[in-house]
C-alpha positions as CSV (number, residue, x, y, z in Angstrom):
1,X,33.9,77.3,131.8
2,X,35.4,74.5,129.6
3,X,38.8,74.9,128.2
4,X,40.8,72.9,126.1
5,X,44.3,72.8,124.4
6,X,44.4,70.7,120.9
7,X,47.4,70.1,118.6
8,X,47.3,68.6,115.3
9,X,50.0,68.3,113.2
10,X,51.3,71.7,113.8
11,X,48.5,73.8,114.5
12,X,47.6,74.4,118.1
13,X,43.8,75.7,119.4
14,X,42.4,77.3,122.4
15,X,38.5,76.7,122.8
16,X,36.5,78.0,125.0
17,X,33.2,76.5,126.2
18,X,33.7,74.6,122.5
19,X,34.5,77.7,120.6
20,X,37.6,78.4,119.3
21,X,39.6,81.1,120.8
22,X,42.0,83.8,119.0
23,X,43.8,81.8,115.8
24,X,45.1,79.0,115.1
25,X,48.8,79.3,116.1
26,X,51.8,77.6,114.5
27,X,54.1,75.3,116.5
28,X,56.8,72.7,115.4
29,X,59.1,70.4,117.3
30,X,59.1,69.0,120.5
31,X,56.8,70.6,123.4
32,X,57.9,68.7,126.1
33,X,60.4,65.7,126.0
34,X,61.2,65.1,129.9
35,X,60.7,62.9,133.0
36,X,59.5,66.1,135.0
37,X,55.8,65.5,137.0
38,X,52.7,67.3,135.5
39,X,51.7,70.1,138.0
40,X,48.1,71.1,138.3
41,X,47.4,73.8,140.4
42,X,50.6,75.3,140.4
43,X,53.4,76.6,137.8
44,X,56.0,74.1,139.4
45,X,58.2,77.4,140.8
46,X,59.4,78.2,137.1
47,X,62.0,80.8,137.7
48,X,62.0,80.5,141.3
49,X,58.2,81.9,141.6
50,X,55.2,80.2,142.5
51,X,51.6,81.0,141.6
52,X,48.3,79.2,142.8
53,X,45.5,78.5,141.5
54,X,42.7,79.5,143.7
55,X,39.4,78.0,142.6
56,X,38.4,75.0,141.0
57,X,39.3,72.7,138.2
58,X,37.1,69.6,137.3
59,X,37.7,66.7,134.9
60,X,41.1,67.8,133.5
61,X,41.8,65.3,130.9
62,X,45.2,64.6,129.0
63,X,45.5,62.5,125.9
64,X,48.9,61.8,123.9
65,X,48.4,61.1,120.0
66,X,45.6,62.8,119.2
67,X,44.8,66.0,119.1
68,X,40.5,65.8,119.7
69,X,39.2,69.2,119.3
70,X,40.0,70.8,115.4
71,X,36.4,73.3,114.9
72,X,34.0,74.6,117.2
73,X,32.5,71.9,119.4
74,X,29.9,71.1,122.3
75,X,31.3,70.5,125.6
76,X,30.4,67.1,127.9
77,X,27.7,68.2,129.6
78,X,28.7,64.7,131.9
79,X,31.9,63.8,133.3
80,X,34.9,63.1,131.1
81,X,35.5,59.8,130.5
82,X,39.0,58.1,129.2
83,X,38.9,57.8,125.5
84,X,42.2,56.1,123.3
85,X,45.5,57.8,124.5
86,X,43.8,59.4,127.6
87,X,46.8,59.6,129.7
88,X,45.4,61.5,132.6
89,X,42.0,62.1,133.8
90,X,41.7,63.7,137.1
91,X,40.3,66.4,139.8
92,X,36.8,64.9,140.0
93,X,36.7,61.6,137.7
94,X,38.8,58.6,138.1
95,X,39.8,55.5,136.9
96,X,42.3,52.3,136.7
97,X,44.8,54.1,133.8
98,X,45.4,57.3,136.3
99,X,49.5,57.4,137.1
100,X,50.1,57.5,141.0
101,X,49.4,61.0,141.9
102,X,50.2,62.7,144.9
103,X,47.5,65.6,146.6
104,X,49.7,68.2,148.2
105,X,46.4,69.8,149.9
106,X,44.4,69.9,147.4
107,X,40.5,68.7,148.6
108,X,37.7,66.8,146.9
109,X,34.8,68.8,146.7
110,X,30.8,67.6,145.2
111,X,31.0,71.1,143.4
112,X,31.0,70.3,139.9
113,X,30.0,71.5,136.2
114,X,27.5,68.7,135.7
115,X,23.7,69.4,136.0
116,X,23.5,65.6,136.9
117,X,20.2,65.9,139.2
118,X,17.8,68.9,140.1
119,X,16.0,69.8,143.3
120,X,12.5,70.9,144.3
121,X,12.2,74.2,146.4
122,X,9.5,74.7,148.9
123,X,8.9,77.9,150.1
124,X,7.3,76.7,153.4
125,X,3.6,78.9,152.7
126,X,2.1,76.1,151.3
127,X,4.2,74.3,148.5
128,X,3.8,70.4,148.4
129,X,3.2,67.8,145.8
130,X,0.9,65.1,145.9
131,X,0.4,61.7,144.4
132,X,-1.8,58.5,144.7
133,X,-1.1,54.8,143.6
134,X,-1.4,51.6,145.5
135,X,2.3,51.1,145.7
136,X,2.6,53.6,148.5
137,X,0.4,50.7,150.6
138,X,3.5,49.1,152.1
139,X,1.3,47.0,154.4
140,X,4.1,44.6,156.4
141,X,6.5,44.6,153.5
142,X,10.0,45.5,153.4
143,X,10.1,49.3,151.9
144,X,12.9,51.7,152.0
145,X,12.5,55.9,151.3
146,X,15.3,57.9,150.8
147,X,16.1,61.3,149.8
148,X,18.3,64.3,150.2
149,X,17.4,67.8,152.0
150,X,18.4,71.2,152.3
151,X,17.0,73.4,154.8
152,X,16.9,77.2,154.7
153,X,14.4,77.6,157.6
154,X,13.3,76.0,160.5
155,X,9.7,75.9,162.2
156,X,7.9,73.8,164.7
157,X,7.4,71.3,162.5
158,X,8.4,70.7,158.7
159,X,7.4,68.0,156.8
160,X,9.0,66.1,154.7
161,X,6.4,63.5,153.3
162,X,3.4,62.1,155.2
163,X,1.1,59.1,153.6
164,X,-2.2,59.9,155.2
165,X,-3.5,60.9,158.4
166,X,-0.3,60.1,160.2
167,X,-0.3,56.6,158.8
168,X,3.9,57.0,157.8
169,X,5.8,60.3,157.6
170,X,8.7,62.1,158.2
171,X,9.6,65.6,160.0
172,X,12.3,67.3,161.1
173,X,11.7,69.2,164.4
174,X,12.5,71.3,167.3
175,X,14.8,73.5,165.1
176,X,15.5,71.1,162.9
177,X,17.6,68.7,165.1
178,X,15.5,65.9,165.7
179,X,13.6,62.9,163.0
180,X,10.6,62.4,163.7
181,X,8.8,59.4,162.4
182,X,5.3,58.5,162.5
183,X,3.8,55.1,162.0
184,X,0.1,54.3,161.9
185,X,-0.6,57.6,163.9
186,X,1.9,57.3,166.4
187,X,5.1,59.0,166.7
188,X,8.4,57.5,167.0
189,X,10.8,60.4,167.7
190,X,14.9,59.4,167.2
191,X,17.4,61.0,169.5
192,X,18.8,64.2,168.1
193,X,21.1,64.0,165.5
194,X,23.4,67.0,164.1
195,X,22.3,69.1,161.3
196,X,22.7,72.3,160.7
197,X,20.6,74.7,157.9
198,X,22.0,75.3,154.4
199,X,23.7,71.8,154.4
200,X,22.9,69.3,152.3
201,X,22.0,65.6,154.1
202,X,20.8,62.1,152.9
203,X,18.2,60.4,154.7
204,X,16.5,57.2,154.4
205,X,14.4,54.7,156.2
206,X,14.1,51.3,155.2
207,X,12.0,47.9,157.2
208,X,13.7,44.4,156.4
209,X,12.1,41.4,157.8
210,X,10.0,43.8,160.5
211,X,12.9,46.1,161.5
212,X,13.0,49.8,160.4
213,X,16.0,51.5,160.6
């Protein structure tokens, strides 16, 4: 859910994923004249009590002198970015204008807002995708394949990719704890590595000058 705060003049607005929230309320004078720290995450013990958030806050965003958001509006559907004033920008996106903060336990997390990328799920009865163009001939060039996987289930022997008849694939095997790699129909088998299902892990191969890695 997206919130934001905007004060123009002396109007102040609540909006909710970009629609406004309630009425417009009415405030004049000064908010907030002091040195005190910004506290995210916490109420700063006002009147001796303290209350936690417990969840998740990304992109909060702070900008003095304007006051962005006056009608209904569509939220970023990307991280925030700074924008003239920003004084803040935090929990998930930085940059070289942020104030020194200090992280009292709070911890980074990838869990975000932002559909920035999308996955393909296979079902392991028979899903794949194919393709076919000469550019998958890497001959004795340099090459590099990457990519990131999530396992629900492990078998014998799951595939990742293969480019015919054993000539260069990928599988993970022997419950999922060991890369295997073939090349030109035989098998080169790393030592086991640590992985665990329902984790998400980035592999990649790449050959320089002869060596794969």
């Amino acid at each position: 859910v997206h919130y934001a705060v905007s004060w123009n003049g002396t109007s102040i607005r609540l909006f909710v994923n970009g629609v406004q929230s309630g009425s417009t309320g009415s405030i004049s004078g000064t908010i907030f004249n002091s040195s005190d720290n910004i506290i995210i995450g916490n109420n700063a013990g006002v009147g001796g009590i303290s209350w936690f958030l417990n969840g998740y806050i990304s992109n909060l965003r702070v900008i003095k002198g304007t006051g962005l958001y006056t009608s209904n509006f569509t939220p970023s559907t990307s991280p925030l970015t700074p924008i003239s004033g920003t004084s803040l920008l935090t929990c998930g996106t930085s940059w070289s204008g942020n104030p020194a903060i200090t992280n009292n336990g709070a911890v980074v997390d990838s869990y975000n807002p932002f559909a920035v990328a999308y996955s393909t799920y296979f079902d392991g009865t028979g899903d794949y995708i194919s393709a076919s163009s000469s550019d998958f001939a890497f001959g004795t060039g340099d090459f590099t394949v990457e990519w990131f996987q999530y396992q629900t289930n492990n078998g014998n022997e799951n595939f990742i990719f293969n480019l015919g008849a054993d000539n260069f694939g990928v599988s993970m095997a022997n419950g999922g704890n060991k890369l295997n790699v073939y090349m030109n129909g035989s098998k080169v088998t790393t030592p086991a590595v640590s992985s665990s299902l329902s984790i998400w892990y980035h592999v990649a191969i790449s050959r320089s000058s002869g060596t794969l890695n």
